[in-house]
C-alpha positions as CSV (number, residue, x, y, z in Angstrom):
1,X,-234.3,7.1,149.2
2,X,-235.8,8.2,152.5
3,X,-235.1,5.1,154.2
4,X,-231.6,5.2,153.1
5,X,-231.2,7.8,154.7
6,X,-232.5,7.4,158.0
7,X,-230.8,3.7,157.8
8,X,-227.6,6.3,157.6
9,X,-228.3,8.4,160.2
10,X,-229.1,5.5,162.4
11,X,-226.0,3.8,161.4
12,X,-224.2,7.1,162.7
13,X,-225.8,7.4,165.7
14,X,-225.5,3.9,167.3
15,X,-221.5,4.1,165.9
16,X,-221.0,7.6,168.0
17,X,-222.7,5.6,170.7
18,X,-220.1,2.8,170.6
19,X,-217.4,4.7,170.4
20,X,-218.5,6.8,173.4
21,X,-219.0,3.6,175.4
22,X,-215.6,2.3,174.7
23,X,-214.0,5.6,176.0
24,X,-215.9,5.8,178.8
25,X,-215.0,2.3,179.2
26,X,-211.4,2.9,179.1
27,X,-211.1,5.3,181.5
28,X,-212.8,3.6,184.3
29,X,-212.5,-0.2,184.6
30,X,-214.7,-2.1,186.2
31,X,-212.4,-5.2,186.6
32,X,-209.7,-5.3,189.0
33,X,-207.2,-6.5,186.5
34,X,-208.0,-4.1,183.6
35,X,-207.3,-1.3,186.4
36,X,-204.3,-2.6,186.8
37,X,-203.5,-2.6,183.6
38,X,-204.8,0.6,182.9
39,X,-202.8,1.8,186.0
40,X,-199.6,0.5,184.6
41,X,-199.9,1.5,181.3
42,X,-200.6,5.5,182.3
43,X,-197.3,4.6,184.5
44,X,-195.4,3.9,181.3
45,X,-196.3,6.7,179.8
46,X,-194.9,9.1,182.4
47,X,-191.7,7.0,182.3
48,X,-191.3,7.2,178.9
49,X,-191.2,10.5,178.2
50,X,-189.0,11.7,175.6
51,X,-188.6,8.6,173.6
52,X,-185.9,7.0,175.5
53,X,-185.3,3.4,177.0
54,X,-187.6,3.1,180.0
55,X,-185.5,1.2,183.1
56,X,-182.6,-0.1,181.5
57,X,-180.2,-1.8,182.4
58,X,-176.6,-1.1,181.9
59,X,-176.5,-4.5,179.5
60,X,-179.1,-3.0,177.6
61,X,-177.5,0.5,176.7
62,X,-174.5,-1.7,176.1
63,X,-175.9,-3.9,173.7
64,X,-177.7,-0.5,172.1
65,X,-174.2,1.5,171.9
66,X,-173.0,-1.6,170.4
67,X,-176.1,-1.6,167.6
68,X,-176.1,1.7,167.3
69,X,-172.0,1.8,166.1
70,X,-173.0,-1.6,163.8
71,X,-175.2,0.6,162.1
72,X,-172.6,3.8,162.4
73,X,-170.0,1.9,160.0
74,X,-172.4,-0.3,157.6
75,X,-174.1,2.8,156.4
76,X,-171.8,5.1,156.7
77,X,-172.3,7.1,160.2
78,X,-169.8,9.1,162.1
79,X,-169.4,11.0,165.1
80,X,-172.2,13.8,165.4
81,X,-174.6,11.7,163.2
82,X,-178.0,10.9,164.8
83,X,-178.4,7.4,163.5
84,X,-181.8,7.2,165.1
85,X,-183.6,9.7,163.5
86,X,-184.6,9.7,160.1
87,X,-183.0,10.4,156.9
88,X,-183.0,13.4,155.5
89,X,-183.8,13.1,151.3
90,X,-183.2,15.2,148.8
91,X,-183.5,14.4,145.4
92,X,-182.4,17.0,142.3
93,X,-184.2,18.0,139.2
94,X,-182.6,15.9,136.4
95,X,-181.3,18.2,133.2
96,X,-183.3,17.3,130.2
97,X,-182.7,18.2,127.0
98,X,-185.4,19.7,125.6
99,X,-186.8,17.7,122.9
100,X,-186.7,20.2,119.7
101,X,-183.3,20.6,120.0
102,X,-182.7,16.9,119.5
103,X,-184.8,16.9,116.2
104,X,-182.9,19.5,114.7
105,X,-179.9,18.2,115.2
C-alpha cells in the first residue's frame, strides 16, 4: 500500500517535470529551424486575429462568397443570415397524454 503510493507520487512528480520541460522547451528553441518555426507560428497568430482568412487573395474570397451562397440556398440561408456561425437549436416539450386518462377511457 505504501509503495503504491510513493510509486504515485513519483509517477506525479517526474510527469510535472516533463511537462515543465516541454514548455520551457517551446518557448526557447535551441535549433535554428524550430525558431523559425516558432517565429512564424507567433506571426500567425497576430495575423489571424479575429477568425478571418489570413492574406487572401481576391480568388480566394471569391471562391468563399461563392461557398458561402452554395451553402445560403441548399439549406435555406438568406440575406442577414450568418452561415458561419453555428446553429441555434431549440427543441419543444412534446404534449403527452398523461397515462390515467387513457385507461379510463
Amino acid at each position: 500500500m505504501l509503495t503504491s503510493s510513493l510509486l504515485g507520487g513519483f509517477r506525479a512528480a517526474r510527469s510535472s517535470v516533463v511537462i515543465t520541460r516541454n514548455l520551457a522547451a517551446a518557448q526557447k528553441a535551441s535549433d535554428p529551424i524550430q525558431q523559425l518555426f516558432l517565429d512564424k507560428i507567433r506571426e500567425y497568430k497576430q495575423k489571424s486575429v479575429g477568425g478571418k482568412l489570413v492574406e487572401p487573395s481576391p480568388t480566394i474570397e471569391k471562391e468563399l462568397k461563392t461557398e458561402l451562397e452554395k451553402l445560403e440556398r441548399q439549406f435555406g440561408g438568406g440575406p442577414g443570415v450568418d452561415m458561419t456561425a453555428f446553429p441555434n437549436i431549440k427543441f419543444d416539450e412534446p404534449k403527452l397524454d398523461p397515462i390515467d386518462e387513457q385507461a379510463a377511457k
